[in-house]
PyMOL commands that place a pseudoatom at each C-alpha (Angstrom):
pseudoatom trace, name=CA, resn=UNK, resi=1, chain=A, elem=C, hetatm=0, pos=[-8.857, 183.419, 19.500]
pseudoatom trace, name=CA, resn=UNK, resi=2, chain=A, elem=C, hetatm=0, pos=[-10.889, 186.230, 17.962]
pseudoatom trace, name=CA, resn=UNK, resi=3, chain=A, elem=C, hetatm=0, pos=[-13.835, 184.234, 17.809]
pseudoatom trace, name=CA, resn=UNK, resi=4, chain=A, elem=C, hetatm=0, pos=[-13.996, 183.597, 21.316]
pseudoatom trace, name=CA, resn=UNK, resi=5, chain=A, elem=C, hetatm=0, pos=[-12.865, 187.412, 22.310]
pseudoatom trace, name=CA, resn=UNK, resi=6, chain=A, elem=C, hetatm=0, pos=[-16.510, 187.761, 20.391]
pseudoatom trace, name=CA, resn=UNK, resi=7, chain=A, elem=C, hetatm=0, pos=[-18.200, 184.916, 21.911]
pseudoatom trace, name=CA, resn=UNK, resi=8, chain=A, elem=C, hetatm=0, pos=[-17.393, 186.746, 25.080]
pseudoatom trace, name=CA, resn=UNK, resi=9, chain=A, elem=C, hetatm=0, pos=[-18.163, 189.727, 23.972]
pseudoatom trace, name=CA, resn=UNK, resi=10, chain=A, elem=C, hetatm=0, pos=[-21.712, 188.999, 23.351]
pseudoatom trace, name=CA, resn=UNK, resi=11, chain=A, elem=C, hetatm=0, pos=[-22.013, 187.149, 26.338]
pseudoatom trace, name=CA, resn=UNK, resi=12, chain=A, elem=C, hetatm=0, pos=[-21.267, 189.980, 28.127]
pseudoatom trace, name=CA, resn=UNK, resi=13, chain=A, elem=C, hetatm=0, pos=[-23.942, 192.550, 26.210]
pseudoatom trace, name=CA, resn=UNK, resi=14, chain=A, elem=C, hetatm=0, pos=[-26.508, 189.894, 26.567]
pseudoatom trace, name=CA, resn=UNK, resi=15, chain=A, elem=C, hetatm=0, pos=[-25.868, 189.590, 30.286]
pseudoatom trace, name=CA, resn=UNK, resi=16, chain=A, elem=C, hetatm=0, pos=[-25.891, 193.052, 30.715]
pseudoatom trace, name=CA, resn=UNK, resi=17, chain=A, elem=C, hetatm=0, pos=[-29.201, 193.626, 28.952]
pseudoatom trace, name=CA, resn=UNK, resi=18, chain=A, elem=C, hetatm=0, pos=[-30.665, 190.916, 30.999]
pseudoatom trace, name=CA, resn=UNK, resi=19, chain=A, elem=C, hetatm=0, pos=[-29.522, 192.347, 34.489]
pseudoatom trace, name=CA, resn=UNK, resi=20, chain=A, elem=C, hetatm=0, pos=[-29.913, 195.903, 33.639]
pseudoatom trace, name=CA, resn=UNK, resi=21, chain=A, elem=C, hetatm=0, pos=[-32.867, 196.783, 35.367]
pseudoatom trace, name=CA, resn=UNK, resi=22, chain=A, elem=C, hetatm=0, pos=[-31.154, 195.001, 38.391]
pseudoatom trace, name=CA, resn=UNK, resi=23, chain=A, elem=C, hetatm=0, pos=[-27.911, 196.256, 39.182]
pseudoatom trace, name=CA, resn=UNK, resi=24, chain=A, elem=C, hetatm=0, pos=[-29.357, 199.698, 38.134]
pseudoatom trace, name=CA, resn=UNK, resi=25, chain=A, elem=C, hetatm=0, pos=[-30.970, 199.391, 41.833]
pseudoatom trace, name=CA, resn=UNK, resi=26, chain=A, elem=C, hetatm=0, pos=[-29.256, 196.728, 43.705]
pseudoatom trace, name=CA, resn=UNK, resi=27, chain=A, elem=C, hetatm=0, pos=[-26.488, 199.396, 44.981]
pseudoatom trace, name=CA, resn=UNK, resi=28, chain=A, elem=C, hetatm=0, pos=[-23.143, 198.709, 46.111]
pseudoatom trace, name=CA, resn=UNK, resi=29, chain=A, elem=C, hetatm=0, pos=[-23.658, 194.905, 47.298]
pseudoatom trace, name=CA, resn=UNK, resi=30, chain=A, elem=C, hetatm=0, pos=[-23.589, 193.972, 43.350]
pseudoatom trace, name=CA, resn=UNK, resi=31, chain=A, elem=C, hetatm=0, pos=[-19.815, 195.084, 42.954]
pseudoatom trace, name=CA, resn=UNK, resi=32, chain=A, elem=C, hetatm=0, pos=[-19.170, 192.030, 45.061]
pseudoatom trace, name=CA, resn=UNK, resi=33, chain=A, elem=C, hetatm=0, pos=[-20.317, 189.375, 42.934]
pseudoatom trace, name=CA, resn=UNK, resi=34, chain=A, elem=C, hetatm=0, pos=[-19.754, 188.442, 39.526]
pseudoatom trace, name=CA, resn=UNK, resi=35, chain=A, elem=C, hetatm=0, pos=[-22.115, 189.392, 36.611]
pseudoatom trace, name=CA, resn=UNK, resi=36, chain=A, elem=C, hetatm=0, pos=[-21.203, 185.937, 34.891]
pseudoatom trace, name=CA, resn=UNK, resi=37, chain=A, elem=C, hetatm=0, pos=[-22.620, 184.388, 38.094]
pseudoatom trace, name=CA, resn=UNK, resi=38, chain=A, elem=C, hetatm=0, pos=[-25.735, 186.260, 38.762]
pseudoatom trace, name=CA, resn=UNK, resi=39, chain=A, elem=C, hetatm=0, pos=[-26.611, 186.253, 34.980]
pseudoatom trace, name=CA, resn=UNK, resi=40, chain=A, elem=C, hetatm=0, pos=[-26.620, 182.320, 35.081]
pseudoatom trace, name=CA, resn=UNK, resi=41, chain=A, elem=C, hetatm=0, pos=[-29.146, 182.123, 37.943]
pseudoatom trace, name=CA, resn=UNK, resi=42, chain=A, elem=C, hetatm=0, pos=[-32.964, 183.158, 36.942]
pseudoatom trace, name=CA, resn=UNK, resi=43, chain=A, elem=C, hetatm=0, pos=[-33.103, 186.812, 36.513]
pseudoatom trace, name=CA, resn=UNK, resi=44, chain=A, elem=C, hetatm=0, pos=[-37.133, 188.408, 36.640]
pseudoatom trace, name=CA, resn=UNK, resi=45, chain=A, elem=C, hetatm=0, pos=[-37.977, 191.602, 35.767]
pseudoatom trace, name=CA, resn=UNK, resi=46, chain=A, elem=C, hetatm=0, pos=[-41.123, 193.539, 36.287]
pseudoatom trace, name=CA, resn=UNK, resi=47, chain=A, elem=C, hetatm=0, pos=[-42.618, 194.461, 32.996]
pseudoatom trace, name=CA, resn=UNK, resi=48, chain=A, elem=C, hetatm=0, pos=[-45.916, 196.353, 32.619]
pseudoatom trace, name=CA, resn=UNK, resi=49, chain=A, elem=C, hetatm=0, pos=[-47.317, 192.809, 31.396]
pseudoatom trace, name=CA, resn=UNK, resi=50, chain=A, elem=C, hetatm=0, pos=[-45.958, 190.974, 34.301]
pseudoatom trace, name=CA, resn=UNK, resi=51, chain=A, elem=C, hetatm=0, pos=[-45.294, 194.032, 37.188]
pseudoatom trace, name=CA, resn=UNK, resi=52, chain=A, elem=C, hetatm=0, pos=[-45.148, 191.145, 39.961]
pseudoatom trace, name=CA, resn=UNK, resi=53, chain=A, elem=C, hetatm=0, pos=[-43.170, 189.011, 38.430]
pseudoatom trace, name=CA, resn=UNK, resi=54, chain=A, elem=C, hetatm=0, pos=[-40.235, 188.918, 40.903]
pseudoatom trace, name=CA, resn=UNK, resi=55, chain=A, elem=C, hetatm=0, pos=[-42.658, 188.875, 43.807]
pseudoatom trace, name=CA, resn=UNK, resi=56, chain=A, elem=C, hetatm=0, pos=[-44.251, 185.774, 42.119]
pseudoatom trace, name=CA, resn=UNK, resi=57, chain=A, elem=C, hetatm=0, pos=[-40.885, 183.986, 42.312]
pseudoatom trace, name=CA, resn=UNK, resi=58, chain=A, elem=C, hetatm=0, pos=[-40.098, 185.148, 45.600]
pseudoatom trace, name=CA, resn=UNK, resi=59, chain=A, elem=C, hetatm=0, pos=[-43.746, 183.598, 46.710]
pseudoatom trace, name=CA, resn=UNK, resi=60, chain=A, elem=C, hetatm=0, pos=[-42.825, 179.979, 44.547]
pseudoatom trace, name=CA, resn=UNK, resi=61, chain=A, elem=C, hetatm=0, pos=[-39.356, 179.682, 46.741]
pseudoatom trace, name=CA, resn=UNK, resi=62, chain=A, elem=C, hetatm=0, pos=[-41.547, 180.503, 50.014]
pseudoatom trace, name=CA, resn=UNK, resi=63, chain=A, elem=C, hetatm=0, pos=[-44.524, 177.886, 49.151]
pseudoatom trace, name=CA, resn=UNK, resi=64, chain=A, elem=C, hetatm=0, pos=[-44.205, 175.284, 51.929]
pseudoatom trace, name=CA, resn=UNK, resi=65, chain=A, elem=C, hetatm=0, pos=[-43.110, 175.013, 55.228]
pseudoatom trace, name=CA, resn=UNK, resi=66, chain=A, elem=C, hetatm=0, pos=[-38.709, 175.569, 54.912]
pseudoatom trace, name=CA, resn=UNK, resi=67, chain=A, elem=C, hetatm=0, pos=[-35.852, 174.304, 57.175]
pseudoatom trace, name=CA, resn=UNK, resi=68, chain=A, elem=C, hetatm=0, pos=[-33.957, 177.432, 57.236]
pseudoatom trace, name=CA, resn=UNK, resi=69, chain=A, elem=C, hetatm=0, pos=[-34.788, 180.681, 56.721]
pseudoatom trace, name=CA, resn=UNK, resi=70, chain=A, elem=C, hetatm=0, pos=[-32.757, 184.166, 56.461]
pseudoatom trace, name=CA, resn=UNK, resi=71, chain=A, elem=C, hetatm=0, pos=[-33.880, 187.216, 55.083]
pseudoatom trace, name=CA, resn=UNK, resi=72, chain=A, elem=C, hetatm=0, pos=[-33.071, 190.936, 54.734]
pseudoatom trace, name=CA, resn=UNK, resi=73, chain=A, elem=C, hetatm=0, pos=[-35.694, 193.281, 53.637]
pseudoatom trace, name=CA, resn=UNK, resi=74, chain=A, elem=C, hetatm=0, pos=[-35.509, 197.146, 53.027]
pseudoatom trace, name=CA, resn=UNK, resi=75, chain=A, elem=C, hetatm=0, pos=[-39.157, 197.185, 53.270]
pseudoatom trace, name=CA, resn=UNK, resi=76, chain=A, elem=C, hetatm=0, pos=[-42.173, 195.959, 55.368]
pseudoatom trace, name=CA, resn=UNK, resi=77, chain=A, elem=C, hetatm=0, pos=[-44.885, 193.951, 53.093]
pseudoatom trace, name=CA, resn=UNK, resi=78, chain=A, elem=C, hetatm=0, pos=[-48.095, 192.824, 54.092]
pseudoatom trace, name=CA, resn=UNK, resi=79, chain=A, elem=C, hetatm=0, pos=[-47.570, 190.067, 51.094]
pseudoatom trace, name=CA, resn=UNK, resi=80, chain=A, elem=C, hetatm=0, pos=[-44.279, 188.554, 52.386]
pseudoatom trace, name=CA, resn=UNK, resi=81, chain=A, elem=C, hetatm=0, pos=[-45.276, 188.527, 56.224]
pseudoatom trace, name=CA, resn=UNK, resi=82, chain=A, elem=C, hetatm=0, pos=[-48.590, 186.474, 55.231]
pseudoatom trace, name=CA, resn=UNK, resi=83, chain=A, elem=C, hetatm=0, pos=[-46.273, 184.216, 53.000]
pseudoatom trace, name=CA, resn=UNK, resi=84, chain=A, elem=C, hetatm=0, pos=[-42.903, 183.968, 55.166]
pseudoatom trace, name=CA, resn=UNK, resi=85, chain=A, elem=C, hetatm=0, pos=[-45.880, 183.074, 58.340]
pseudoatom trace, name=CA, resn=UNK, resi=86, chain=A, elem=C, hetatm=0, pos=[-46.662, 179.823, 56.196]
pseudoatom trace, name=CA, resn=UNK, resi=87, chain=A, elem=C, hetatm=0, pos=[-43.305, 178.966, 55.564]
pseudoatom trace, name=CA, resn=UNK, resi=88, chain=A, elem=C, hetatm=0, pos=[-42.428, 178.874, 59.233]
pseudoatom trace, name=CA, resn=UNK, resi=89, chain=A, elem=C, hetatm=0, pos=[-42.592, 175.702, 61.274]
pseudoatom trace, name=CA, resn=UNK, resi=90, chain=A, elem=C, hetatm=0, pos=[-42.496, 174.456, 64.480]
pseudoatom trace, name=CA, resn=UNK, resi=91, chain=A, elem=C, hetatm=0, pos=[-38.672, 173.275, 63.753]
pseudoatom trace, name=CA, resn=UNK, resi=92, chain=A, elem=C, hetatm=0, pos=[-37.797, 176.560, 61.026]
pseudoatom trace, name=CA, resn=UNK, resi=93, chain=A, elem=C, hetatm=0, pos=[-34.858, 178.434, 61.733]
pseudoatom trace, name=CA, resn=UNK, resi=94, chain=A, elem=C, hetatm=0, pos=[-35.653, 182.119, 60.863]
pseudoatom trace, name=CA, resn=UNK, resi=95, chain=A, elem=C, hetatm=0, pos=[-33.649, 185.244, 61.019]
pseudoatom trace, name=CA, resn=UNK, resi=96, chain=A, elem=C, hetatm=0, pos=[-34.445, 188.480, 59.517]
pseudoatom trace, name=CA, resn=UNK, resi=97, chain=A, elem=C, hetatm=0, pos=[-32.489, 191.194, 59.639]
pseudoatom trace, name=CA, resn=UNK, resi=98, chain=A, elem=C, hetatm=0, pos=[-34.078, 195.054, 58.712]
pseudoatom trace, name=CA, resn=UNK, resi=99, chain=A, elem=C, hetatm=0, pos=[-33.275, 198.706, 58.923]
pseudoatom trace, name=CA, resn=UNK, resi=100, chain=A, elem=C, hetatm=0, pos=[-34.307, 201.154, 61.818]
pseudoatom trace, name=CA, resn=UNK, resi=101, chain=A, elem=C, hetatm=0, pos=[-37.044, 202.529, 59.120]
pseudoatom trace, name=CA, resn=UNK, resi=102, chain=A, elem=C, hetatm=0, pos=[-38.615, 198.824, 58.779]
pseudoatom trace, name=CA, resn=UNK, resi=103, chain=A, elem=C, hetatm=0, pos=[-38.674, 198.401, 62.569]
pseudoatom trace, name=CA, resn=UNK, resi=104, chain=A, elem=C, hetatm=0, pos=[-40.101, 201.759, 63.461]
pseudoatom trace, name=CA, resn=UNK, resi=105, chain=A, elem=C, hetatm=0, pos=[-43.023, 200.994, 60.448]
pseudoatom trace, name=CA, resn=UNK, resi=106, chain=A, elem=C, hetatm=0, pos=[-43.388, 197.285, 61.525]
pseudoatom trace, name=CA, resn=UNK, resi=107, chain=A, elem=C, hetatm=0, pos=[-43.977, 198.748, 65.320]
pseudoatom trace, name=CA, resn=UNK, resi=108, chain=A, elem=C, hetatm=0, pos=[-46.593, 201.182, 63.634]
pseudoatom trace, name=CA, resn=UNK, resi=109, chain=A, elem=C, hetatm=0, pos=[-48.223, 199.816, 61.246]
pseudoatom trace, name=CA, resn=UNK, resi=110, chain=A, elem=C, hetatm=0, pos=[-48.022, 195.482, 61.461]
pseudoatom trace, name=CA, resn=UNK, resi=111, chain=A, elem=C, hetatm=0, pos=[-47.693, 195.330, 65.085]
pseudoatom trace, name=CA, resn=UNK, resi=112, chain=A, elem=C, hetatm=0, pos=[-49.676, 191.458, 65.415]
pseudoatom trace, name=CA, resn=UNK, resi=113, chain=A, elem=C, hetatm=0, pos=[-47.080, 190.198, 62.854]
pseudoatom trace, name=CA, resn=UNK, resi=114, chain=A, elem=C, hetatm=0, pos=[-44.083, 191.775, 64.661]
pseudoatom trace, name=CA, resn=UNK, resi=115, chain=A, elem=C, hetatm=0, pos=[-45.650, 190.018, 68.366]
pseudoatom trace, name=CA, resn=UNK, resi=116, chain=A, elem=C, hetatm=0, pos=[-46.472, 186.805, 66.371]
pseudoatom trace, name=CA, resn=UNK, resi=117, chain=A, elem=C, hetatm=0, pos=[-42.967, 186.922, 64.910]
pseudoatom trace, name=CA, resn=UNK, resi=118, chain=A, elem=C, hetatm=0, pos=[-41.819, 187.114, 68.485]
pseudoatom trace, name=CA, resn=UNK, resi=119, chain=A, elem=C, hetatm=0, pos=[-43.949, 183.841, 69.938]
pseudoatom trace, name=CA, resn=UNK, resi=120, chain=A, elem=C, hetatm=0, pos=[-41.688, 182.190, 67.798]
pseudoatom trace, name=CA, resn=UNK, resi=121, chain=A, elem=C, hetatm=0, pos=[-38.537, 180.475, 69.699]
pseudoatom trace, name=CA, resn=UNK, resi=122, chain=A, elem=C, hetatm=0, pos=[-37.055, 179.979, 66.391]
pseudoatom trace, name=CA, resn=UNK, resi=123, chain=A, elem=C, hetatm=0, pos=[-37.192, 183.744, 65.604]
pseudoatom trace, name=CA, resn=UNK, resi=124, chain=A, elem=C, hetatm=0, pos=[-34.193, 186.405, 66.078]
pseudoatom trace, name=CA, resn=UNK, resi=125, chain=A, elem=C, hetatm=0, pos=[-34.604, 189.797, 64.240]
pseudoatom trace, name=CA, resn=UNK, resi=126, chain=A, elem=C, hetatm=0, pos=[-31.532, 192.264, 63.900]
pseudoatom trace, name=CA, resn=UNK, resi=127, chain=A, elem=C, hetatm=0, pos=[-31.498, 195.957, 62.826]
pseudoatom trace, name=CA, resn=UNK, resi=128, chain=A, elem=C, hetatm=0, pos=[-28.542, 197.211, 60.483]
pseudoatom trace, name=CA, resn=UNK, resi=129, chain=A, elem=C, hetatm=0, pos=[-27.272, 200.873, 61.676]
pseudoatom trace, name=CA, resn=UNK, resi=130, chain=A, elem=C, hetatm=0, pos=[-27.556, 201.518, 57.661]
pseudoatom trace, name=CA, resn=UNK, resi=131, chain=A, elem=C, hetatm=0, pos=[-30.497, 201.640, 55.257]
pseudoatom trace, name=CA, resn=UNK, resi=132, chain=A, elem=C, hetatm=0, pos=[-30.568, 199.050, 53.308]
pseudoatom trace, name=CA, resn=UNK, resi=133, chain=A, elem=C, hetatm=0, pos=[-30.345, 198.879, 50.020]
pseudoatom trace, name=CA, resn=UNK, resi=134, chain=A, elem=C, hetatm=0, pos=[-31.799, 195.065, 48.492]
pseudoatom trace, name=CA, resn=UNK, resi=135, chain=A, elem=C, hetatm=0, pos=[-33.724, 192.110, 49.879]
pseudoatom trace, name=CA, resn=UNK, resi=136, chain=A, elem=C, hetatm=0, pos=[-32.398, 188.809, 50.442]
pseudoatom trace, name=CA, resn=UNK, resi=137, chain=A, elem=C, hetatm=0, pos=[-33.548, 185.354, 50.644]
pseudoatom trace, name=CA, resn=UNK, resi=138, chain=A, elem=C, hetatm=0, pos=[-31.962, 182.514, 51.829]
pseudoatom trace, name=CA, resn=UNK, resi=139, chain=A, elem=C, hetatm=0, pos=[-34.260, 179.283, 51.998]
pseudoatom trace, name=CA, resn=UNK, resi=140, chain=A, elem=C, hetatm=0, pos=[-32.597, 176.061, 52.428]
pseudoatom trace, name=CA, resn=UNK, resi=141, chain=A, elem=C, hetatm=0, pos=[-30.375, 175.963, 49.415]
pseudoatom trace, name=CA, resn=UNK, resi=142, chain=A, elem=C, hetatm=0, pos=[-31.712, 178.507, 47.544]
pseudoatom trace, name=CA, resn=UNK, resi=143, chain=A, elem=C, hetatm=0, pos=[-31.144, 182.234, 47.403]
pseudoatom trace, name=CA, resn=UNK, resi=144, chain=A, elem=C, hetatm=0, pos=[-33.489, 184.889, 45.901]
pseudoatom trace, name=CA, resn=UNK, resi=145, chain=A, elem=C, hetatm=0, pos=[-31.800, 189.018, 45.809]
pseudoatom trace, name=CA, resn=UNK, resi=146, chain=A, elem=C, hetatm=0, pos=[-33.988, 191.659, 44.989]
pseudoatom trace, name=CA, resn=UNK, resi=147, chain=A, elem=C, hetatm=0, pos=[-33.581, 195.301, 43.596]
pseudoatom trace, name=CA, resn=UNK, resi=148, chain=A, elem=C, hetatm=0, pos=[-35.609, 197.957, 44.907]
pseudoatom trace, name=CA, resn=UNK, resi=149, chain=A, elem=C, hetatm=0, pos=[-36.764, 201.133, 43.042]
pseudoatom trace, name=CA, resn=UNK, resi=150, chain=A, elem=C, hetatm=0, pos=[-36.580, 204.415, 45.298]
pseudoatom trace, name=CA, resn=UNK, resi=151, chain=A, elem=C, hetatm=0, pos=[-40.119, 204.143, 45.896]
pseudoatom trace, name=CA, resn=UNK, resi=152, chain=A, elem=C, hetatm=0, pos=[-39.559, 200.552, 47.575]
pseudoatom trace, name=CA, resn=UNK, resi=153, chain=A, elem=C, hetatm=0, pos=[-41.151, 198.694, 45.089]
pseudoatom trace, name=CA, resn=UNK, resi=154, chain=A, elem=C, hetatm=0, pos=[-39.161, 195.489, 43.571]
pseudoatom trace, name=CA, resn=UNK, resi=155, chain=A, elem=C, hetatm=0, pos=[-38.079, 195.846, 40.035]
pseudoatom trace, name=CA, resn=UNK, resi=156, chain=A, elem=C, hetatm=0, pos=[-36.240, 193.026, 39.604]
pseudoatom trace, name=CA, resn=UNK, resi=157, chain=A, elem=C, hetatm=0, pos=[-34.846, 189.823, 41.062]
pseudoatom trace, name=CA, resn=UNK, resi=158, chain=A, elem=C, hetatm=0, pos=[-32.134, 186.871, 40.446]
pseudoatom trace, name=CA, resn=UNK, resi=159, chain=A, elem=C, hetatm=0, pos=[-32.599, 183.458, 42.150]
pseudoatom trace, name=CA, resn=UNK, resi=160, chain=A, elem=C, hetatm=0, pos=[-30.867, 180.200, 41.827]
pseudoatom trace, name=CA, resn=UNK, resi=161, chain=A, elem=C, hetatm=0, pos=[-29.586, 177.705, 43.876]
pseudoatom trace, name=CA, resn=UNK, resi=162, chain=A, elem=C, hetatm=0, pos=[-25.555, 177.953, 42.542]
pseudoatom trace, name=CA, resn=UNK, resi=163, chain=A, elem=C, hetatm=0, pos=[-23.434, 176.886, 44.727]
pseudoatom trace, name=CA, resn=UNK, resi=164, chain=A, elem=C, hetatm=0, pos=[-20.820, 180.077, 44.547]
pseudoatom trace, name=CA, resn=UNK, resi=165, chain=A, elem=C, hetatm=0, pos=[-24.061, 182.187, 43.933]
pseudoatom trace, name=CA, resn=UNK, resi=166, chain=A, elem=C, hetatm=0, pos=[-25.401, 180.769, 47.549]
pseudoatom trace, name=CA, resn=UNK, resi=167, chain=A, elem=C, hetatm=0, pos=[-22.025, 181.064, 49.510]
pseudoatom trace, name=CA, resn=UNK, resi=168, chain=A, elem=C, hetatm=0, pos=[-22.069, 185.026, 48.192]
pseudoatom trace, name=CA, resn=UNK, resi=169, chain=A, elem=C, hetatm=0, pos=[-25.530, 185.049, 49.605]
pseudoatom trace, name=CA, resn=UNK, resi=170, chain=A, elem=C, hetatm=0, pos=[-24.539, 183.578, 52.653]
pseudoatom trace, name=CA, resn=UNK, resi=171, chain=A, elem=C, hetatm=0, pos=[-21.070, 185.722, 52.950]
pseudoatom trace, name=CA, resn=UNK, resi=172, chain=A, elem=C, hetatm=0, pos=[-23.324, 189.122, 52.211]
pseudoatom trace, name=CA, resn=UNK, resi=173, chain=A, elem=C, hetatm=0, pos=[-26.005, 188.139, 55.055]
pseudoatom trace, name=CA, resn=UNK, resi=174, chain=A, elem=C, hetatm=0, pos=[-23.271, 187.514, 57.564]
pseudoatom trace, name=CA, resn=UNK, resi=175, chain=A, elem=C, hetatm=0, pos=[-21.766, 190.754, 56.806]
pseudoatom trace, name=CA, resn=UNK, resi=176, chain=A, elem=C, hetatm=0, pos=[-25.044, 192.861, 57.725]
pseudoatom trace, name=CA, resn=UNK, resi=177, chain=A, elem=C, hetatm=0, pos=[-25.689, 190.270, 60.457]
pseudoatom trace, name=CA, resn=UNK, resi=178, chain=A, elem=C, hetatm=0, pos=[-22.070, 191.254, 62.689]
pseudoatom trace, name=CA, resn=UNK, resi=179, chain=A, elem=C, hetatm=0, pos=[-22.967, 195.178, 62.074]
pseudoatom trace, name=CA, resn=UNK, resi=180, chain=A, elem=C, hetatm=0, pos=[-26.252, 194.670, 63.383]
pseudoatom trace, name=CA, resn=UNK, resi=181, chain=A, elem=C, hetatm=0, pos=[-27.802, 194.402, 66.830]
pseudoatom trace, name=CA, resn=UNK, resi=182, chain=A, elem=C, hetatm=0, pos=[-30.109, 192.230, 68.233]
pseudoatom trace, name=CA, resn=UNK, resi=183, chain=A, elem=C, hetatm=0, pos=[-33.820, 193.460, 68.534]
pseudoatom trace, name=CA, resn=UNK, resi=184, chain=A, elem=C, hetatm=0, pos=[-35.358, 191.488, 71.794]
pseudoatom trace, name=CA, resn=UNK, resi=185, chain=A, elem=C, hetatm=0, pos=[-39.180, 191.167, 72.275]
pseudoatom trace, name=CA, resn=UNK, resi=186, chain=A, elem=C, hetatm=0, pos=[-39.444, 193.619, 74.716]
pseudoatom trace, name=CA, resn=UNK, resi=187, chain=A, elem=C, hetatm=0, pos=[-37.713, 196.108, 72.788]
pseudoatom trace, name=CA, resn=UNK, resi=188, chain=A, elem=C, hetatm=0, pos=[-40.352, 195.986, 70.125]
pseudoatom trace, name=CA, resn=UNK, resi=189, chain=A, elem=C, hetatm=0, pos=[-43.167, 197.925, 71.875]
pseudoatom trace, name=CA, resn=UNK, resi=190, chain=A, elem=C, hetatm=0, pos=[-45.508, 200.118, 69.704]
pseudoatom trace, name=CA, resn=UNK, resi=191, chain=A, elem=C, hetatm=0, pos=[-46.470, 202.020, 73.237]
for i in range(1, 191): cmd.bond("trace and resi %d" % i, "trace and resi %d" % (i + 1))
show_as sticks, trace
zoom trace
């Protein structure tokens, strides 16, 4: 019985070394799921030898046209428009769902993406009251989170395709999806 009080133990101090850097900036949305859990899906870390690492992962789930697609970003990235536009088929479901901030800098500053977004029948954007505090991914069966630093850049990330790790995705999207509002084309203008 000892033993495995230790085992566990060290599990736990391993996983929290490991997700560290993570829930040190995913905010509140981490006290919802359990450490165990994310810990067992693939957890990325920037490093000074690999700063991009979880954006590398992000752009491996992405590669290839995807059946389904939700997302929730904190941030707008000239990176992950060009690679969510080549996921996106004639027959993808996409919804993303973004902060006031994101809309007001995707009006401003990425206006073609934000109309060619639009053309898309498949396409329904929403805008949370709230900042927002992580990204989310939800492609096909596979879920990637990511943790933000306060200068918007991603520090870390934990993807997997878990089934209890993808129904928490799913449960966390659907909460910012009912407290958001639906942003319709014309709505959008940058004039």
């Amino acid at each position: 019985m000892v033993l495995d009080r230790y085992e566990e133990l060290e599990r736990s101090v391993e996983n929290a070394k490991n997700l560290d850097v993570f829930l040190s900036n995913i905010g509140d949305v981490a006290d919802e799921v359990d450490t165990d859990l994310l810990a067992a899906q693939t957890v990325t870390t920037s490093t000074p030898d690999n700063p991009h690492g979880p954006i590398d992962r992000w752009l491996d789930l992405v590669d290839g046209v995807v059946d389904a697609y939700y997302g929730v970003t904190p941030i707008v990235s000239r990176v992950f428009n060009e690679a969510a536009e080549g996921a996106i088929g004639p027959e993808t479901h996409m919804e993303l769902v973004i902060d006031e901030s994101v809309l007001k800098t995707s009006r401003e500053q990425f206006p073609d993406a934000l109309e060619l977004a639009f053309e898309l029948d498949q396409f329904t954007l929403w805008v949370v009251p709230t900042d927002l505090e992580y990204g989310l991914t939800i492609v096909d069966d596979h879920v990637w989170v990511a943790a933000y630093d306060d200068f918007g850049n991603i520090v870390a990330s934990v993807d997997g395709d878990d089934e209890r790790f993808v129904e928490w995705a799913h449960a966390c999207y659907d909460d910012l999806r009912e407290r958001s509002r639906q942003v319709e084309p014309e709505n959008v203008s940058t004039s």
